[in-house]
Backbone as JSON, one array per atom type, in Angstrom:
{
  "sequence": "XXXXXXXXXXXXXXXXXXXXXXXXXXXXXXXXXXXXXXXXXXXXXXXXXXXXXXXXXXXXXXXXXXXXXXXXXXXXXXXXXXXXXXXXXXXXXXXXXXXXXXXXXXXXXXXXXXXXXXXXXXXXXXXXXXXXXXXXXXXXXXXXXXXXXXXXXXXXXXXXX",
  "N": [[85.69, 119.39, 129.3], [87.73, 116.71, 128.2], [89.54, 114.41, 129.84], [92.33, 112.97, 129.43], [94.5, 109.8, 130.93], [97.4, 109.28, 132.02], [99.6, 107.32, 130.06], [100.48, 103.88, 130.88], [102.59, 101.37, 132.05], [102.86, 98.07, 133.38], [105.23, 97.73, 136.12], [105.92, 95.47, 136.6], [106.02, 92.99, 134.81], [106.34, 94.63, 132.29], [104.63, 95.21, 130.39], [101.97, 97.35, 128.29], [99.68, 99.09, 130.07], [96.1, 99.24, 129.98], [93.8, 101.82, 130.24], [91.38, 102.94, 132.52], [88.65, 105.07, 133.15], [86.98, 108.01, 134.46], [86.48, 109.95, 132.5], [86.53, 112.7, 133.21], [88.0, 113.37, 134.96], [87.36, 113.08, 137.69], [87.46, 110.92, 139.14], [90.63, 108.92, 139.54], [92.48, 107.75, 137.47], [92.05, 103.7, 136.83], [94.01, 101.09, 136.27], [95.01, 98.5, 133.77], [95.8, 94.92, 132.92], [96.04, 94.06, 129.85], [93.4, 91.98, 128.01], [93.92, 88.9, 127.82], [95.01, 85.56, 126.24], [95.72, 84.01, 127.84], [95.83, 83.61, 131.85], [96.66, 86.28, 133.87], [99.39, 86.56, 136.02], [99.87, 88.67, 138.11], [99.16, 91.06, 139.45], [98.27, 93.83, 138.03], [100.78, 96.36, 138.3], [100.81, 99.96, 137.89], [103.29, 101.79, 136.24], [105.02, 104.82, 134.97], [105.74, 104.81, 131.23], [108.45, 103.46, 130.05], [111.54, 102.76, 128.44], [111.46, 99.87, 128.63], [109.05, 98.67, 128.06], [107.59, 96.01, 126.68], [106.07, 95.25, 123.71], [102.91, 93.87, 122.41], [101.33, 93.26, 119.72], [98.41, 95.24, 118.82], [96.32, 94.37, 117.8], [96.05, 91.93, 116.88], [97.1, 90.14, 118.72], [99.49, 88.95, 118.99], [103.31, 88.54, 120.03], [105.19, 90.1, 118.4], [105.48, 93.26, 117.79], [105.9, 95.63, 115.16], [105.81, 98.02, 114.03], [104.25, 101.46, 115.06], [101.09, 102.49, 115.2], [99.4, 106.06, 115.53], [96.38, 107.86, 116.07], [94.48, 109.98, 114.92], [92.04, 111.19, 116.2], [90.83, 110.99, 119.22], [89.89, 107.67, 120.71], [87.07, 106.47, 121.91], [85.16, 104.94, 124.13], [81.84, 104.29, 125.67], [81.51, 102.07, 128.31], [78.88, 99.37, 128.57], [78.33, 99.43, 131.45], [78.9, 102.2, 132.63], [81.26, 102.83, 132.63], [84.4, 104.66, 131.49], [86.13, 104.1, 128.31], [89.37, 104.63, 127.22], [91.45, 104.19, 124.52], [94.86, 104.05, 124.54], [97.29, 105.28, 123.15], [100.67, 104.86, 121.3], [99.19, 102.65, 118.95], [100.66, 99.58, 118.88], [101.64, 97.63, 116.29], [101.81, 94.51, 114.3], [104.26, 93.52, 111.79], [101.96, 92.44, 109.81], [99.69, 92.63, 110.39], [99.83, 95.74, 110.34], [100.32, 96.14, 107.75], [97.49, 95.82, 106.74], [96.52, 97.72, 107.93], [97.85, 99.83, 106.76], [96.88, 99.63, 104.38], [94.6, 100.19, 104.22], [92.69, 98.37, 105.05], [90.28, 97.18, 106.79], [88.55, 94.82, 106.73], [90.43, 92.78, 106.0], [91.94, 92.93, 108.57], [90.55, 92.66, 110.95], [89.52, 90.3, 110.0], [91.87, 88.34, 110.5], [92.56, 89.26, 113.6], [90.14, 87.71, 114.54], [90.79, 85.17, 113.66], [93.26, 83.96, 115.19], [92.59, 84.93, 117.29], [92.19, 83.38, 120.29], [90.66, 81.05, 122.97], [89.37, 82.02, 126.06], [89.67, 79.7, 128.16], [90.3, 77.4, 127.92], [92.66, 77.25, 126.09], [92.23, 77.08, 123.39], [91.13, 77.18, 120.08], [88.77, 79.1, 118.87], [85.21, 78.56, 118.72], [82.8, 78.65, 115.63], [80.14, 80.26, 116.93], [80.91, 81.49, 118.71], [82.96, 83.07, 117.7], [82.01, 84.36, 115.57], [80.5, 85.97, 117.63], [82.53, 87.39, 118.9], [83.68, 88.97, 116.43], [81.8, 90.28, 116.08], [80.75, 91.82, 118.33], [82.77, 93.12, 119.65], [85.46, 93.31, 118.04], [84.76, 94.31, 115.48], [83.72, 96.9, 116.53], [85.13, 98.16, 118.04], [87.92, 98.13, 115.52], [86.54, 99.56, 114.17], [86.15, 102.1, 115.04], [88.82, 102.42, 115.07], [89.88, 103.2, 112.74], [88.2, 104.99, 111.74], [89.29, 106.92, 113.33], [91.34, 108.18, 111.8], [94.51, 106.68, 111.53], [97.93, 107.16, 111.3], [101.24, 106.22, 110.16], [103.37, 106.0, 112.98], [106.66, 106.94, 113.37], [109.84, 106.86, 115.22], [112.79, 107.3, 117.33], [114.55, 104.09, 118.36], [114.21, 102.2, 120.76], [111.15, 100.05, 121.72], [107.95, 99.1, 119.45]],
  "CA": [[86.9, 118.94, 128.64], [87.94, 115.16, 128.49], [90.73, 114.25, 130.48], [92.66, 111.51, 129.12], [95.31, 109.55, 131.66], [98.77, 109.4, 130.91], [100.02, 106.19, 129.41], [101.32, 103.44, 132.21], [102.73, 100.09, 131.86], [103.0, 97.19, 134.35], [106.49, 97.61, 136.01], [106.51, 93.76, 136.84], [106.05, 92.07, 133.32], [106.76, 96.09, 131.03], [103.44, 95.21, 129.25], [101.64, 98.23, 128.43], [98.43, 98.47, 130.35], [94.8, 99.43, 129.43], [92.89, 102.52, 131.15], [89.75, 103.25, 132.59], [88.52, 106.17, 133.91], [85.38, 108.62, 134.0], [86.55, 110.99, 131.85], [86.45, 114.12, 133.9], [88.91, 113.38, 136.24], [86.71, 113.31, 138.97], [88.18, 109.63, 140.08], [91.64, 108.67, 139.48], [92.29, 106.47, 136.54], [92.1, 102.16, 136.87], [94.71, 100.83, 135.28], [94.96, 97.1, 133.91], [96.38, 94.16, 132.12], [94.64, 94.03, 128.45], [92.77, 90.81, 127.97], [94.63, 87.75, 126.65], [94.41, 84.23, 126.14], [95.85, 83.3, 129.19], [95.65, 84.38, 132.62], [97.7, 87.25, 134.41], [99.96, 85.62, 137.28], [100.04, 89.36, 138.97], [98.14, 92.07, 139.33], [99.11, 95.15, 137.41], [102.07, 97.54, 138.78], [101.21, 100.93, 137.22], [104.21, 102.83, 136.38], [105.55, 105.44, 133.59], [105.92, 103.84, 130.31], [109.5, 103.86, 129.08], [112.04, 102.33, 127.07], [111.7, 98.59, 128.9], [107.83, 98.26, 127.64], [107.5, 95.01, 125.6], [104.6, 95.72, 122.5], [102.44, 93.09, 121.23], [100.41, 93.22, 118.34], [97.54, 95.66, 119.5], [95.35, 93.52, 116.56], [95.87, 89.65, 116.8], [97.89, 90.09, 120.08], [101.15, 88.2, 118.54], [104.43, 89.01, 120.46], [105.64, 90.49, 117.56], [105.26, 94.72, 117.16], [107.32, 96.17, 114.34], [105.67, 99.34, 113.98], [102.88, 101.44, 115.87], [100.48, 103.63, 114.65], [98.84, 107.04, 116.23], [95.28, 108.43, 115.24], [94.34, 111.89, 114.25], [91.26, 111.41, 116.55], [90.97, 110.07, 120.26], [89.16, 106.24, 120.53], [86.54, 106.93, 123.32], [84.14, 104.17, 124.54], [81.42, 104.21, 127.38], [80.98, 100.46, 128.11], [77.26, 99.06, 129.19], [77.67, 99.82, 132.94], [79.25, 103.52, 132.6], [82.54, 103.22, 131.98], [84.62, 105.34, 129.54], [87.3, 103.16, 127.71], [90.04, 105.03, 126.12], [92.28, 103.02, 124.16], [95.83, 104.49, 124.48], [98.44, 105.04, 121.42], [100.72, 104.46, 119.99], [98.76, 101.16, 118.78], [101.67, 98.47, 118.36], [100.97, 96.05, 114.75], [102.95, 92.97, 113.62], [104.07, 93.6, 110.19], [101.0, 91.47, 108.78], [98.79, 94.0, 110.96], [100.25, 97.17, 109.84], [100.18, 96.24, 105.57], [96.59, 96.13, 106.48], [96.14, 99.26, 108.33], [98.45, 100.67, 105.53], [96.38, 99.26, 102.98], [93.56, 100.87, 104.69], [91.53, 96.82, 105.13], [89.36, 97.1, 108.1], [87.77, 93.61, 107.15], [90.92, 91.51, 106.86], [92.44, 92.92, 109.69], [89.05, 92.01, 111.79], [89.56, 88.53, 109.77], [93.28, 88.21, 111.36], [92.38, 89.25, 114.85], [89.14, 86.75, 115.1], [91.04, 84.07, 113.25], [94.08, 84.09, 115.55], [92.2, 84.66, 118.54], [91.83, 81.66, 121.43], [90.0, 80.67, 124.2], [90.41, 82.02, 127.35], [90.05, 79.12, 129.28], [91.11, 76.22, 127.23], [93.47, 78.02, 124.93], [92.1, 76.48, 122.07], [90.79, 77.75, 118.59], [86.93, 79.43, 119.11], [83.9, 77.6, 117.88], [82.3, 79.61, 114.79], [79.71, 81.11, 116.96], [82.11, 82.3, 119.23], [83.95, 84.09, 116.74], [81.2, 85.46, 115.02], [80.01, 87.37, 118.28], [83.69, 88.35, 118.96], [83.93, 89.94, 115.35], [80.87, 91.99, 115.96], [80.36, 92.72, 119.31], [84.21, 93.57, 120.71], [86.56, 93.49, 117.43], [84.25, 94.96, 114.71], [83.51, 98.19, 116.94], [86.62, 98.75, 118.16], [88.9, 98.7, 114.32], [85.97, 100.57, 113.18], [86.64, 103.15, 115.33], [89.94, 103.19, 115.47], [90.02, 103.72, 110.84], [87.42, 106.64, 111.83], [90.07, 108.28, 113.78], [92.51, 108.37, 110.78], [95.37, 106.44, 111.89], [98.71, 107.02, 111.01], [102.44, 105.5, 110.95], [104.18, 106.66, 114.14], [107.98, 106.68, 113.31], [110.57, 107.14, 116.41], [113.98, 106.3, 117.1], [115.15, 103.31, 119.39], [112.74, 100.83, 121.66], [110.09, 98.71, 120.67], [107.35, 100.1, 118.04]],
  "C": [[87.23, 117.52, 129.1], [89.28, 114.89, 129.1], [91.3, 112.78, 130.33], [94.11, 111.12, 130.45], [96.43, 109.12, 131.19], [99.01, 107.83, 131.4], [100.81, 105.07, 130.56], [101.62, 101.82, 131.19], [103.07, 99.12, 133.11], [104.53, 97.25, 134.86], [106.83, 96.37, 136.32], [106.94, 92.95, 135.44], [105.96, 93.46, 131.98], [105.67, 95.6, 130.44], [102.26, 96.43, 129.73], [99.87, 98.06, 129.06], [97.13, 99.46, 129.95], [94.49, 100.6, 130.73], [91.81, 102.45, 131.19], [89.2, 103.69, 133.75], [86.93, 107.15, 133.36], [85.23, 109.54, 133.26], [86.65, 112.53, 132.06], [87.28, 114.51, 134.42], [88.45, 113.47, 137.43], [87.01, 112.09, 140.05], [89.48, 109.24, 139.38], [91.65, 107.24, 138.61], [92.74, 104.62, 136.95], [93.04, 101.77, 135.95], [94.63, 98.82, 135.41], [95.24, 96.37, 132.94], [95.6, 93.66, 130.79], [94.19, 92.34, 128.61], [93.55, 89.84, 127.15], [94.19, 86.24, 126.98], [94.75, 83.61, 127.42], [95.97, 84.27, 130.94], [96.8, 85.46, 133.19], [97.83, 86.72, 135.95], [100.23, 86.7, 138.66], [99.12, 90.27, 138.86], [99.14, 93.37, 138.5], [99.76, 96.53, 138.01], [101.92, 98.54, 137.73], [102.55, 101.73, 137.12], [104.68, 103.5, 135.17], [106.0, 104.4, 132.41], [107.39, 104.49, 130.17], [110.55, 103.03, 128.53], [112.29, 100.36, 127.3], [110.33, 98.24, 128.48], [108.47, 97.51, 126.77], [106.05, 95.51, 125.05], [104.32, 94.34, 121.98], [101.66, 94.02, 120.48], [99.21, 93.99, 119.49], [95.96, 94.85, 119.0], [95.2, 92.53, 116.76], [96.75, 89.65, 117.95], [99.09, 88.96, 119.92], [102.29, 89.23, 119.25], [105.24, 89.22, 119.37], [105.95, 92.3, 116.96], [106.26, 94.93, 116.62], [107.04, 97.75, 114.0], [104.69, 99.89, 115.18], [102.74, 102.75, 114.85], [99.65, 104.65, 115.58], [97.44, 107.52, 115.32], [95.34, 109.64, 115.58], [93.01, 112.24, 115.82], [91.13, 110.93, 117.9], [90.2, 108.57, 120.21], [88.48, 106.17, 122.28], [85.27, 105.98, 123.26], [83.4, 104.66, 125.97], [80.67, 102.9, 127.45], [79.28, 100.87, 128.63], [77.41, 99.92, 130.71], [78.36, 101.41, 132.96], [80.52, 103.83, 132.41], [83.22, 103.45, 131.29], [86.11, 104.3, 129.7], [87.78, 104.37, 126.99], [91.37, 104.04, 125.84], [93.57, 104.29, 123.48], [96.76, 104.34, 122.79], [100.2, 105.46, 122.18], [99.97, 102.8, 120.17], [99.97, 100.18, 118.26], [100.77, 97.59, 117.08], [102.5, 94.87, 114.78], [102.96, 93.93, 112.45], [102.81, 93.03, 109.39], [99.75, 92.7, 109.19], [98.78, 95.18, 109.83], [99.92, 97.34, 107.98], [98.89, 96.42, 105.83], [95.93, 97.5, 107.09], [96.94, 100.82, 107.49], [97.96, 100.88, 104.18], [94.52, 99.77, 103.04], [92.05, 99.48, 104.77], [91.36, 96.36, 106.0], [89.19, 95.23, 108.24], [89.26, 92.51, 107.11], [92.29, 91.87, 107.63], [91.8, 92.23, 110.78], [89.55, 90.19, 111.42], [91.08, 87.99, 110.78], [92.93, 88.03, 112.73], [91.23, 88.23, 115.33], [89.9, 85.38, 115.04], [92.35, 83.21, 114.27], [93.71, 84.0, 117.07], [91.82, 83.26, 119.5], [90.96, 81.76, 122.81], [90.45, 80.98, 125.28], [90.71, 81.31, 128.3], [90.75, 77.8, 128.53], [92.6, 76.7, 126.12], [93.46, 77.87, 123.57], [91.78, 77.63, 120.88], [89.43, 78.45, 119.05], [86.17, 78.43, 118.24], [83.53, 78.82, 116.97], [81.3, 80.35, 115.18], [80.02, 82.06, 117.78], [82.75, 83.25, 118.76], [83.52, 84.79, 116.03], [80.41, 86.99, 116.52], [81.15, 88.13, 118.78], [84.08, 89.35, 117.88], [82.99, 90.96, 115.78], [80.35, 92.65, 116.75], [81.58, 93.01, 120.15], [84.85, 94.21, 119.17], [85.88, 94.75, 116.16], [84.3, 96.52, 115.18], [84.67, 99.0, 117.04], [87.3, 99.27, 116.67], [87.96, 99.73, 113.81], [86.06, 102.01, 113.72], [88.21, 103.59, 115.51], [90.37, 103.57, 113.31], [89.47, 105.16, 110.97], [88.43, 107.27, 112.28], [91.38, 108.5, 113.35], [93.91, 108.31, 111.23], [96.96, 106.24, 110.71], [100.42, 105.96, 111.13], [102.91, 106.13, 112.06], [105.71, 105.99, 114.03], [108.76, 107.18, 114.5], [111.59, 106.56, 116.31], [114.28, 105.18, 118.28], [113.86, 103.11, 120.15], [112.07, 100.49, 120.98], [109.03, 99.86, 120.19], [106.36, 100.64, 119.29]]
}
């Protein structure tokens, strides 16, 4: 049986953070600050998620979430060196996100999140072959699994999406 880890967010900067764990429970889940364009000034403070989490965009990573969505199915990676990725829900969208995960359009959601994306060390724009191996070896895999696992709206009352 898969043992997923319950949901944490950074209690320094409320941004929700990323797991990664072996799936069994046989080691105690890693928790950590998702990847962005610029660097992280702390290390990540696990603690219970609750109603002070800030949501970006889980898609084009815009400080913007207006909704989130939940899948039907879990989203279970095992990177190159052995590690299982599960990618937590609810998934935060922007509004521009969400019409396309409403509209059920994998490719220009993918187009959004490459197009939007920056450099992590310069903060600039990507070069075009940059952005072609980010579409198809990080962003491509990922939305395509997260459409497979038939994602819905997730409605709730009060805090961020």
């Amino acid at each position: 049986m898969l043992i997923t880890p319950d949901p944490r967010m950074c209690g320094t900067c409320f941004t929700p953070l990323e797991s990664h764990f072996d799936g069994f429970g046989l080691t105690p889940p890693r928790y950590e600050h998702p990847v962005r364009d610029e660097p992280w000034d702390h290390e990540a403070q696990p603690v219970p998620v609750d109603d002070r989490v800030i949501r970006v965009c889980d898609f084009c990573t815009r400080a913007s979430a207006a909704t989130a969505f939940v899948t039907r199915k879990a989203i279970i990676a095992i990177t190159p060196t052995g590690q299982t990725e599960v990618w937590a829900e609810p998934w935060a969208a922007c509004e521009t996100c969400a019409a396309f995960i409403r509209n059920r359009s994998p490719h220009l959601l993918m187009d959004r999140a490459v197009a939007l994306a920056r450099h992590p060390v310069t903060g600039g724009p990507l070069d075009r072959p940059t952005r072609r191996i980010l579409r198809r070896e990080h962003i491509k895999p990922l939305f395509t699994k997260f459409f497979q696992a038939e994602p819905s709206e997730h409605h709730h009352q009060g805090g961020n999406a």
